[in-house]
PyMOL commands that place a pseudoatom at each C-alpha (Angstrom):
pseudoatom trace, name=CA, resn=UNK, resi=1, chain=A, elem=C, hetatm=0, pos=[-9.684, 35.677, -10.117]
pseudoatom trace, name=CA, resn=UNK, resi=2, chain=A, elem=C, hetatm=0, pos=[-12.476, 36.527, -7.659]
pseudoatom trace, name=CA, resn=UNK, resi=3, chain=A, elem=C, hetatm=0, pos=[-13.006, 34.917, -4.739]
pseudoatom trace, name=CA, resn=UNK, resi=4, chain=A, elem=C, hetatm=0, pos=[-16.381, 34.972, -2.947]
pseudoatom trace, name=CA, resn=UNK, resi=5, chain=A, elem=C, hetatm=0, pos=[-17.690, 34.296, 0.280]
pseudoatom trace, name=CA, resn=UNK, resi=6, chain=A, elem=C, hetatm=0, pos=[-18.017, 30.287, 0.919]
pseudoatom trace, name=CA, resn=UNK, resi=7, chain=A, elem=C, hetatm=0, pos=[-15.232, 29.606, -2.303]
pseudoatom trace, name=CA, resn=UNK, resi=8, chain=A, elem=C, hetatm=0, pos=[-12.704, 26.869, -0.754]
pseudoatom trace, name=CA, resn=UNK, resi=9, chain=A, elem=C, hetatm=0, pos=[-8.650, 27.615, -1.742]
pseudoatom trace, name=CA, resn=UNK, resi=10, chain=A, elem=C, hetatm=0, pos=[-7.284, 23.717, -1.606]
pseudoatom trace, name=CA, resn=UNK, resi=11, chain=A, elem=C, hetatm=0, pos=[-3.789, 23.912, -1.734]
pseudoatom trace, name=CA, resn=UNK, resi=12, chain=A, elem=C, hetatm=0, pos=[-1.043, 21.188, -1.085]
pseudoatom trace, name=CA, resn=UNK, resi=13, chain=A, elem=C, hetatm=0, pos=[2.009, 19.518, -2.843]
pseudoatom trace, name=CA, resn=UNK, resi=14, chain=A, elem=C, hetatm=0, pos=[2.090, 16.048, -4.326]
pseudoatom trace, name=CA, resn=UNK, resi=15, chain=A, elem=C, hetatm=0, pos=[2.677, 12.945, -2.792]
pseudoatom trace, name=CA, resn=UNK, resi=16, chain=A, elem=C, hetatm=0, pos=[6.331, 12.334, -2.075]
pseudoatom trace, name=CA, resn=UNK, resi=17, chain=A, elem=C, hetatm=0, pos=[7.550, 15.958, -1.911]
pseudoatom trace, name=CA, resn=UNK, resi=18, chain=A, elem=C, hetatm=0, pos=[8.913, 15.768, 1.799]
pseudoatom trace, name=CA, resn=UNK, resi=19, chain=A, elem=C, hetatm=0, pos=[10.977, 12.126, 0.995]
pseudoatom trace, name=CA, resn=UNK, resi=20, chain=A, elem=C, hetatm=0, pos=[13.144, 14.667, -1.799]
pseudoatom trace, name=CA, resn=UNK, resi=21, chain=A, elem=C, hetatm=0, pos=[14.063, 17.010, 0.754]
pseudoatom trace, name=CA, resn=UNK, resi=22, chain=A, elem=C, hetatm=0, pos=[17.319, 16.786, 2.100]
pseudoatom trace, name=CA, resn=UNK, resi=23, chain=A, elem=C, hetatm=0, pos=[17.098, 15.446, 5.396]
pseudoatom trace, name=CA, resn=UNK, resi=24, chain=A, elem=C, hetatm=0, pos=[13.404, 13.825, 4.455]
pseudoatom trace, name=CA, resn=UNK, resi=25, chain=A, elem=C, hetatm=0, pos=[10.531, 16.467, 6.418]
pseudoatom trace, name=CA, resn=UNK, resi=26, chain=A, elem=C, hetatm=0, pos=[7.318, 15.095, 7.292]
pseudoatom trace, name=CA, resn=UNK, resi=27, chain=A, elem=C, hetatm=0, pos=[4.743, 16.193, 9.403]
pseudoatom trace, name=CA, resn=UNK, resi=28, chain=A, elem=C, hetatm=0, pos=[4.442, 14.642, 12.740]
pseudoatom trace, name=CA, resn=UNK, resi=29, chain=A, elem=C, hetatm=0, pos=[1.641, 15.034, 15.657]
pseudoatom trace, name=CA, resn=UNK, resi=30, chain=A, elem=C, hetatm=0, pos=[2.826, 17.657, 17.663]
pseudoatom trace, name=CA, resn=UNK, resi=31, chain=A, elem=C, hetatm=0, pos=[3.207, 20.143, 14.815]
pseudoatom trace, name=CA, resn=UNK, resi=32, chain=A, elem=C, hetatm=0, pos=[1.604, 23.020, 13.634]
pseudoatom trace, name=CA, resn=UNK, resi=33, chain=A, elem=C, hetatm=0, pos=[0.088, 24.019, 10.867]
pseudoatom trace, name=CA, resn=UNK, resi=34, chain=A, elem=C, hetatm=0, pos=[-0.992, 27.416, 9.870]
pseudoatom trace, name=CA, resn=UNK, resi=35, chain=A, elem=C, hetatm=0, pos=[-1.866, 29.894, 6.949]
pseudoatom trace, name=CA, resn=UNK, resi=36, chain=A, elem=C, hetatm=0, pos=[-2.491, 33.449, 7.237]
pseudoatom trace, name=CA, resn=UNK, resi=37, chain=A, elem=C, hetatm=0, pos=[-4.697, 35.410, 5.112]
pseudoatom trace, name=CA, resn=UNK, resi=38, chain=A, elem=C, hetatm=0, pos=[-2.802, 39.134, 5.633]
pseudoatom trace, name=CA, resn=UNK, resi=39, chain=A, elem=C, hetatm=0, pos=[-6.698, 41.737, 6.135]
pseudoatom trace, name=CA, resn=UNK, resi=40, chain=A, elem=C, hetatm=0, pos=[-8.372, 38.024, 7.451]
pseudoatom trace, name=CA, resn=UNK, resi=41, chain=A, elem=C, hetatm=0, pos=[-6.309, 36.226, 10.113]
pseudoatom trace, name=CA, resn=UNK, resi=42, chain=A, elem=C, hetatm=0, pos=[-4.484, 32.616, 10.551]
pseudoatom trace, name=CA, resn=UNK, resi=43, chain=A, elem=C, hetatm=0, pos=[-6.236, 29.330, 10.352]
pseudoatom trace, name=CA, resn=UNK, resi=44, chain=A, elem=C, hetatm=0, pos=[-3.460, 27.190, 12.756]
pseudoatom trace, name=CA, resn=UNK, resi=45, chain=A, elem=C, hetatm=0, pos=[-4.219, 23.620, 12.998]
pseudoatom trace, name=CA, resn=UNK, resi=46, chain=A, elem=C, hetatm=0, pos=[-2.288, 21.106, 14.471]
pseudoatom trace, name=CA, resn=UNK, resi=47, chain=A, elem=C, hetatm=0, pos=[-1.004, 18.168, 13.502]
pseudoatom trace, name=CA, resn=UNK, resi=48, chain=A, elem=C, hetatm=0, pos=[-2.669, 14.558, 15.664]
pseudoatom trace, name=CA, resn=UNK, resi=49, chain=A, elem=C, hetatm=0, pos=[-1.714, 11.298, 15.742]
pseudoatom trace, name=CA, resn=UNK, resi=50, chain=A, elem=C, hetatm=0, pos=[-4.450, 9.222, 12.944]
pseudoatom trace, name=CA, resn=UNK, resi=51, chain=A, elem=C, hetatm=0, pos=[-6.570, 7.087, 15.455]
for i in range(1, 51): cmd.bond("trace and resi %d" % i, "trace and resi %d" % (i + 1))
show_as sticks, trace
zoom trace
């Protein structure tokens, strides 16, 4: 597939996933989340309490 400039790559995992694991992972405020593109860069963003 092709990607052009402006196309949006949504990625994720279902509902759930992180209350299989073994211990149970979740996200929490205070952590970080980031995906690199390897040519582009990283897009970090971290993880906030919801207000």
């Amino acid at each position: 597939m092709t990607l052009e400039p402006g196309d949006v790559i949504a990625t994720g995992s279902p509902s759930g996933v992180g209350v299989g694991m073994v211990p149970p992972q979740f996200l929490r405020p205070g952590d970080t989340v980031e995906a690199t593109v390897e040519g582009i860069g990283t897009l970090t963003n971290p993880v906030v309490d919801a207000h």
